[in-house]
C-alpha positions in Angstrom: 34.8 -104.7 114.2 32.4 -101.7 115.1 32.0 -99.4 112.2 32.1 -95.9 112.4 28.5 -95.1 112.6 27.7 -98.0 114.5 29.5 -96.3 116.9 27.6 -93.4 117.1 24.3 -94.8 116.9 25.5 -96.6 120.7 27.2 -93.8 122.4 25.2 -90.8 121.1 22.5 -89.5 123.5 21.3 -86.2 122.8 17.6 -85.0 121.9 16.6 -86.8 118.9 19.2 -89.6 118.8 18.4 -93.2 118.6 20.5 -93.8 122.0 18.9 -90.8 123.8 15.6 -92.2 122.6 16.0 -95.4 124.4 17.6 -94.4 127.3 14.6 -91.6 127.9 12.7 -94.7 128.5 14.4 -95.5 132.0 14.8 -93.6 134.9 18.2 -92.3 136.2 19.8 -90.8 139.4 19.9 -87.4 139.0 20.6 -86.0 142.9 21.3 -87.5 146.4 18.6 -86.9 148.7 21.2 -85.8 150.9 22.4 -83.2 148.3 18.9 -81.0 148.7 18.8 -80.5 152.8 20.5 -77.2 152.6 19.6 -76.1 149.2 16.1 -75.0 147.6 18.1 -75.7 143.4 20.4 -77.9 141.9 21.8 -77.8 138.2 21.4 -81.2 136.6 22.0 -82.2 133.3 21.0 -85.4 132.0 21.3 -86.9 128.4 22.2 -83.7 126.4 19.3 -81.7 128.8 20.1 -79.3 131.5 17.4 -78.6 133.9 17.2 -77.5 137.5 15.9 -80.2 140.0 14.0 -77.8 142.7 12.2 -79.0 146.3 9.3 -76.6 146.6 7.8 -75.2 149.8 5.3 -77.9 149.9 8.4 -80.7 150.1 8.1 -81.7 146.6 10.6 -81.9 144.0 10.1 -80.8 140.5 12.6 -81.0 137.3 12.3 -78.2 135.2 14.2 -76.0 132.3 16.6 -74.2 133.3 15.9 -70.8 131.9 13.2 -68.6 132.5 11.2 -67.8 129.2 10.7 -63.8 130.3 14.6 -62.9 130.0 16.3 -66.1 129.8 17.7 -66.0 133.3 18.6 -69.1 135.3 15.8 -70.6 137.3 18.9 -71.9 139.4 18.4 -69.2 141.9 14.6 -69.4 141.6 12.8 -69.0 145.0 10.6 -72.0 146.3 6.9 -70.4 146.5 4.1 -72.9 147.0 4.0 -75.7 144.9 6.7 -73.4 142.5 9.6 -72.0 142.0 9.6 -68.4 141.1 12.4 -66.5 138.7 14.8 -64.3 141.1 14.8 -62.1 138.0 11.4 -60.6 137.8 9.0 -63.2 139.7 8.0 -65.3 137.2 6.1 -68.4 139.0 6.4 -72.2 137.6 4.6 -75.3 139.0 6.4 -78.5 138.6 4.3 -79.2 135.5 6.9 -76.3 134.2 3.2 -74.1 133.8 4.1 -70.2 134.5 1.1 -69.9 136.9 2.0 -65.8 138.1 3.5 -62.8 135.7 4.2 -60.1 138.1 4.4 -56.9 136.3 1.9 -58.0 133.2 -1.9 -57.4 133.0 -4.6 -59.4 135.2 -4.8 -62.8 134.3 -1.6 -62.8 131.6 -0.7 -66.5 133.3 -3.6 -67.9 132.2 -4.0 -66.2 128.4 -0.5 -66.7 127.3 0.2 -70.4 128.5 3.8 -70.1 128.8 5.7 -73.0 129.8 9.3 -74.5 130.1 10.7 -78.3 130.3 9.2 -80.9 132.9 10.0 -84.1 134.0 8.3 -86.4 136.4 10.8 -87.3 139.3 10.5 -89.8 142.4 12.6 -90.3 145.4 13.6 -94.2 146.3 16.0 -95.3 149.0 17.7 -91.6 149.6 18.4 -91.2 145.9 16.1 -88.9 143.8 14.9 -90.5 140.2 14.2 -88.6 136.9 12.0 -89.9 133.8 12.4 -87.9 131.0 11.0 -90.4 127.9 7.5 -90.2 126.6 4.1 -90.6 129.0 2.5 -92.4 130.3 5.9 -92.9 132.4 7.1 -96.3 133.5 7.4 -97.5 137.1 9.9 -96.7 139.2 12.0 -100.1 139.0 12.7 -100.7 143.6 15.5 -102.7 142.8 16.7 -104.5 146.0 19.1 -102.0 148.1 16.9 -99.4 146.9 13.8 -100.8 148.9 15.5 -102.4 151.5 14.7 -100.7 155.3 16.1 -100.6 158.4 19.7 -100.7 157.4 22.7 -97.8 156.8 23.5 -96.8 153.7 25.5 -94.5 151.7 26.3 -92.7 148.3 29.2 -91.6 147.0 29.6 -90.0 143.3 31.8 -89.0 140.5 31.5 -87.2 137.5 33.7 -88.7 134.5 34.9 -87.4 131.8 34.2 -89.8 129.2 31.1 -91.3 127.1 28.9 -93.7 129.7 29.2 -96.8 127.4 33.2 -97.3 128.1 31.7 -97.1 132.0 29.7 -99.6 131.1 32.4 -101.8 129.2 34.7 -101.7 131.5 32.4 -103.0 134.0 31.2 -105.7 132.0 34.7 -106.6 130.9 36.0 -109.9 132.3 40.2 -109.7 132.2 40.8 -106.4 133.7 40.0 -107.4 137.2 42.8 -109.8 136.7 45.4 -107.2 135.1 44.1 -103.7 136.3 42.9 -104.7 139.8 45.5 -107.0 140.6 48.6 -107.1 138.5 48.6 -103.2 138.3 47.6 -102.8 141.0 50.9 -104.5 142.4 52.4 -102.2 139.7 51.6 -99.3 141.3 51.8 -99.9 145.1 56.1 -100.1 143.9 55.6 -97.0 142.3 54.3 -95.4 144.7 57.0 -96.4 147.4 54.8 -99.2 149.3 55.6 -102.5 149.6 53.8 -104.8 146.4 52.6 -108.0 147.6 54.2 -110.7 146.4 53.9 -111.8 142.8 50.4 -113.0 142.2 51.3 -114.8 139.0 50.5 -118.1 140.4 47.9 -117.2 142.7 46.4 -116.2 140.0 46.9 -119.6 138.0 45.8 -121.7 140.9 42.2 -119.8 141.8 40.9 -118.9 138.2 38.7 -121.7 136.7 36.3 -119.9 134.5 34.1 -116.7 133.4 30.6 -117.3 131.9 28.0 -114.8 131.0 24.4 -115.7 130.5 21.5 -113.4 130.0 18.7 -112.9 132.6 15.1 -111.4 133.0 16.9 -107.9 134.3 19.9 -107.8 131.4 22.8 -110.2 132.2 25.5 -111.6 134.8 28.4 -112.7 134.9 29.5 -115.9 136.9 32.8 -116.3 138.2 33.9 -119.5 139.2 37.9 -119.5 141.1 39.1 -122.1 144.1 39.8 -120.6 147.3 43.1 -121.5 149.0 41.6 -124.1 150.9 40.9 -125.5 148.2 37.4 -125.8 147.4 35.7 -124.3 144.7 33.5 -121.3 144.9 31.2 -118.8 142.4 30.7 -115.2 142.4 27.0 -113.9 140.1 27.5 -110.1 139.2 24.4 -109.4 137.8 24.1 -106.5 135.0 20.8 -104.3 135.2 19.7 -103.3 131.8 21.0 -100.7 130.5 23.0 -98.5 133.2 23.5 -100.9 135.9 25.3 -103.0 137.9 25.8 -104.6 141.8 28.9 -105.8 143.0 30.4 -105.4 146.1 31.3 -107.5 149.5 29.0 -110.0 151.2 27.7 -107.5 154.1 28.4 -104.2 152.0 26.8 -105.3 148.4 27.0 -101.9 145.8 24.7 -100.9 143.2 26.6 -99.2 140.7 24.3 -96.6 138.7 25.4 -94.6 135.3 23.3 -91.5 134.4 24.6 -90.0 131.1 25.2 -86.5 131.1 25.6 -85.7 127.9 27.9 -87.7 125.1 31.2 -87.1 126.6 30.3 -86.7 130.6 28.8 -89.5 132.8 27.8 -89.3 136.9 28.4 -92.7 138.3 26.7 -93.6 141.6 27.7 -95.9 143.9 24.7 -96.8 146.6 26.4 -99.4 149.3 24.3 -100.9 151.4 25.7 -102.1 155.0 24.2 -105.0 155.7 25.0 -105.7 159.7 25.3 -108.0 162.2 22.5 -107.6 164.9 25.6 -107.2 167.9 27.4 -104.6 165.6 24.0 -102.5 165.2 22.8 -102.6 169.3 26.5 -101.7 169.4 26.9 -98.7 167.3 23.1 -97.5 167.9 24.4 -94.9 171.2 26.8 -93.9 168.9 25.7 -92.9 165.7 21.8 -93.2 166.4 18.8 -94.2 164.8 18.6 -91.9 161.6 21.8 -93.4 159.9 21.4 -96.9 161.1 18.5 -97.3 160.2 19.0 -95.7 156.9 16.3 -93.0 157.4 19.2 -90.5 156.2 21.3 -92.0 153.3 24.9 -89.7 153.5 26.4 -88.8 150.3 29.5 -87.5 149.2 31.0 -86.5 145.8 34.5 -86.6 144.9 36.5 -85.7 141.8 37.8 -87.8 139.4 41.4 -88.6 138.8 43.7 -85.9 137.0 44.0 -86.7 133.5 47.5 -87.3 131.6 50.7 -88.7 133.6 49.5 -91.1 135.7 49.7 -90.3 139.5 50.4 -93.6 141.3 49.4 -92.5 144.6 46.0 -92.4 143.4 45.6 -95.3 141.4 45.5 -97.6 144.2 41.9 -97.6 144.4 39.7 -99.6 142.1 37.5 -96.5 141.6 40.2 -94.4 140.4 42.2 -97.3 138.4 39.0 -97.6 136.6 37.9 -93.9 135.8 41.8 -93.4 134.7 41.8 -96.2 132.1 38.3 -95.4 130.6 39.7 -91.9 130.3 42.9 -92.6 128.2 40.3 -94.2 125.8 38.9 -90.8 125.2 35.9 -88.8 125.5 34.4 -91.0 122.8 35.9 -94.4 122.7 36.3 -94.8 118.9 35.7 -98.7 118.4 36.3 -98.8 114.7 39.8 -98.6 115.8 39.7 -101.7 118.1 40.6 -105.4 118.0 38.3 -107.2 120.2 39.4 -110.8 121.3 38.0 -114.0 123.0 37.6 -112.3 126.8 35.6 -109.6 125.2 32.3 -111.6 125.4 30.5 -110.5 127.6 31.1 -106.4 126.4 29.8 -108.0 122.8 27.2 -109.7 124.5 25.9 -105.9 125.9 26.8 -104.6 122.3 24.2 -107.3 120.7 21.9 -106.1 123.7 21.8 -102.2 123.1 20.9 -103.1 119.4 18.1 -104.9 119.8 16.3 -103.4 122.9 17.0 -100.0 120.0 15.2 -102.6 117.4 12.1 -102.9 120.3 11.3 -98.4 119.8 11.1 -99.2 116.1 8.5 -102.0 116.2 6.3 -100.0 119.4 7.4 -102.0 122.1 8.6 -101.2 125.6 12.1 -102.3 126.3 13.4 -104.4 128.8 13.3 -103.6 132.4 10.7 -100.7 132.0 7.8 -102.3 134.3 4.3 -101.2 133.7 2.3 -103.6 136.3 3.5 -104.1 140.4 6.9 -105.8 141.3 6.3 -109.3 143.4 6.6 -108.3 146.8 7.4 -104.8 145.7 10.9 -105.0 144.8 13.0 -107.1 142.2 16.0 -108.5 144.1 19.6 -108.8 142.2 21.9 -111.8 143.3 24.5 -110.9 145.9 27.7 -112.1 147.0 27.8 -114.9 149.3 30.3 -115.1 152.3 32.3 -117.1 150.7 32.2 -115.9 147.0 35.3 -113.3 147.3 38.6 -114.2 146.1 41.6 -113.6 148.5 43.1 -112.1 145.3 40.5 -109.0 146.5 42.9 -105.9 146.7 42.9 -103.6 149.4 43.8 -100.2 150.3 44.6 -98.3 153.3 43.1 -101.0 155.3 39.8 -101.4 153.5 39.0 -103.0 150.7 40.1 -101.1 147.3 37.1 -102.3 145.2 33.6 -100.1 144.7 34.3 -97.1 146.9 35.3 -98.0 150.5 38.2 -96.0 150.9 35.6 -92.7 150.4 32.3 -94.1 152.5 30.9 -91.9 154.8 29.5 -94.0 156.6 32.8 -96.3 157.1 34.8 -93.5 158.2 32.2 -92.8 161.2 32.8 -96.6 161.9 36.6 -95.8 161.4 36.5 -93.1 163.6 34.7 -94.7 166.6 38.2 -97.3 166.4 36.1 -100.4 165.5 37.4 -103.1 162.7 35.8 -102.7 159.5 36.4 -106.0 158.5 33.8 -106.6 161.7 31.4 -104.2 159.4 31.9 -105.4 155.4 32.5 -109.6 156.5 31.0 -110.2 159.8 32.2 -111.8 163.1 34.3 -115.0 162.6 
C-alpha cells in the first residue's frame, strides 16, 4: 500500500516538485498544428505553468509567459511583429527567447539597459503536433517516435481535457482487467441501459479467448503482451508498448494510435490521441479526387477537441465509447486518486510495475543522470519505431460503436467522418480489403 506522501511525491507536478522535475525533462504536446492556422495566440498551460504558445510573423513559434512585466496584461492578445510578439497593452516587444527587445513610450535604448524578460521555452513541431521542453538546457532531442515521422500517409488528432491528475490516465491505461470488465462487460451494461440491443452474454467468450497478460520492460519503458485464441481457434498476441513516462500506442492494424498525456497542472491533464491511417494503395488512388493531396498525404494533420464526459450520474448514452468509459471511471477516483486508500491485487502488475518505474527514473535526477527515453545523440534511421498491431492480433471481443470501432477515438475522427461521408466502408479503411 502507497503511503500518503508517496502519493504526492508521484502525482505532484508543479514548479519545484520532485514529479514536475522529472517530467520537465521530456517534451510534451502542447497544441495541434491545426489549432494555430487561424490564430496568431493560444493559452497553454503545462505542469503548474501557464504560458502563451505564439506563431510570429516570421512562421515561428515561441512559448512564452503569459503576462506582460509593464502592467501585467495578458500577452494572449499580443500582436505577432517580426520574430515577436508585442503587448496589445502598450507595445511592449518580446522575442521568443522571452527578451523585451522594444519599450514604446520609455527613453532611447530602455530595451537594452533594463533587460527585462519573461518565461521561455524551446518548442518544435513533429508530425502536425507542436512539442514543448520546459526542463533545464542544454534540451534533449525531440524523441520522432514512429507515427510522428512517418510521411505520406493521413492522419489525425483528436483531444480532451480531463479533469483528474495524469497518473490515474496513465494507470488506467496500463491496467490489465478493465478491458475485460469496463470495455466489454460494461460495456454490454450500458448498451441495455441505454435502450440498444446488448450483445449476447460474453461470459464465455470471454473464458474461451483469454490465455494470458504478461508485462516485461523494454529500451522505451514497457509493454504489455496479450495472448487470447481467436474463434478459429488458433492462438494469437497483441504487444502494447508503454513509452516512458506519458505514453502509449494502441489502436487497429491500419489505424495504430499514439496516446499522449501532457499534465496540466496536478488535477487537469490534455490527452492526445494522434491516429495514423495506414491505407491500402487502391483505397488511396481512390479517395485522392476526393479529399486531395494535403490530407492524404498527411501534409495537414486535422484536429478536433471535444469535451469530456459530465461528471456525477452516469449518462449511458455516452458511455458507449471507450474514450468516455475511460475518462468517466478515472474521474469518480477523483482529482487526486488517493492510493493510501486502495487495495491493489494480483492483475495490478503491470500499474506497480510503472509505480516501481517513476521511482527510480526520480532516483536517476538525484545521482545527475538523464532519464530514460531523453536522447542526446541521432535516432537509427531517424525515428524509434513502437510495435504495432498485426492483422490478426485483435480480439473479436473488440467493442464497437455506431458502426466503428469504440476503442481510442474513432467515433470523433475527422478524418473517418470525411471517409463516412463519401459512403465508403470503414472497415475497408481501419482493416483492409479481405
Amino acid at each position: 500500500m502507497m503511503t500518503p506522501e508517496d502519493n504526492e511525491l508521484l502525482t505532484r507536478v508543479g514548479p519545484g516538485t520532485k514529479m514536475g522535475e522529472l517530467l520537465r525533462r521530456y517534451w510534451h504536446p502542447i497544441a495541434a498544428s491545426d489549432e494555430m492556422t487561424s490564430r496568431p495566440t493560444k493559452a497553454v498551460r503545462i505542469l503548474g505553468e501557464t504560458l502563451v504558445l505564439f506563431r510570429d510573423a516570421l512562421g515561428n513559434f515561441g512559448l512564452i509567459g503569459d503576462r506582460c512585466p509593464h502592467r501585467r496584461a495578458s500577452l494572449l492578445f499580443g500582436m505577432p511583429d517580426g520574430d515577436g510578439l508585442r503587448c496589445a497593452y502598450h507595445g511592449w516587444r518580446f522575442d521568443r527567447a522571452g527578451q523585451c527587445t522594444d519599450m514604446p513610450g520609455e527613453p532611447p535604448r530602455a530595451a537594452e539597459k533594463r533587460r527585462v524578460s519573461i518565461a521561455s521555452y524551446p518548442v518544435e513541431e513533429l508530425g502536425g503536433l507542436i512539442f514543448a521542453y520546459l526542463g533545464p538546457g542544454p534540451a534533449p532531442r525531440l524523441p520522432r517516435w514512429g507515427l510522428l515521422a512517418e510521411s505520406g500517409l493521413p492522419r489525425d488528432i483528436v483531444t480532451i481535457d480531463v479533469p483528474c491528475n495524469w497518473l490515474q490516465i496513465m494507470e488506467n491505461s496500463i491496467d490489465r482487467l478493465h478491458f475485460e470488465w469496463l470495455h466489454i462487460r460494461f460495456h454490454n451494461f450500458a448498451l441495455a441501459q441505454s435502450g440498444q440491443e446488448p450483445r449476447a452474454d460474453p461470459s464465455r467468450e470471454i473464458a474461451s479467448q483469454r490465455l494470458a497478460d504478461t508485462y516485461e520492460e523494454t529500451e522505451y519503458g514497457f509493454a504489455k503482451r496479450t495472448s487470447f485464441r481467436r474463434p478459429d481457434g488458433l492462438e494469437r498476441s497483441a504487444i502494447l508498448p508503454f513509452v516512458f513516462p506519458t505514453g502509449g500506442q494502441t489502436g487497429l492494424p491500419r489505424a495504430p494510435c499514439l496516446q499522449l498525456r501532457t499534465p496540466i497542472d496536478d488535477e487537469n491533464t490534455r490527452q492526445y490521441f494522434y491516429t495514423l491511417y495506414d491505407l491500402e494503395i487502391e483505397m488511396k488512388a481512390r479517395l485522392r479526387s476526393q479529399l486531395g493531396d494535403e490530407i492524404l498525404d498527411g501534409q495537414r494533420v486535422q484536429h478536433l477537441q471535444i469535451p469530456p464526459p459530465p461528471p456525477g450520474e452516469p449518462d449511458y448514452s455516452l458511455l458507449l465509447s471507450n474514450v468516455y468509459q475511460d475518462v468517466s471511471i478515472v474521474m469518480s477516483q477523483g482529482r487526486i486518486h488517493d492510493r493510501s486508500q486502495e487495495q491493489p491485487g494480483s492483475s495490478d502488475k503491470g500499474v506497480m510495475l510503472y509505480r516501481s518505474l517513476l521511482r527510480r527514473e526520480l532516483a536517476k535526477l538525484s545521482d545527475g543522470k538523464d532519464p530514460i527515453n531523453v536522447f542526446r545523440g541521432p535516432f537509427p534511421n531517424d525515428r524509434i519505431e513502437l510495435p504495432r498491431r498485426s492483422k490478426d492480433g485483435v480480439s473479436s471481443l473488440y467493442p464497437r460503436a455506431a458502426g466503428r470501432p469504440s476503442g481510442n477515438v474513432q467515433l470523433w475522427s475527422p478524418f473517418l467522418s470525411q471517409i463516412e461521408r463519401l459512403g465508403i466502408d470503414l472497415n475497408e479503411v481501419l482493416f483492409g480489403a479481405g
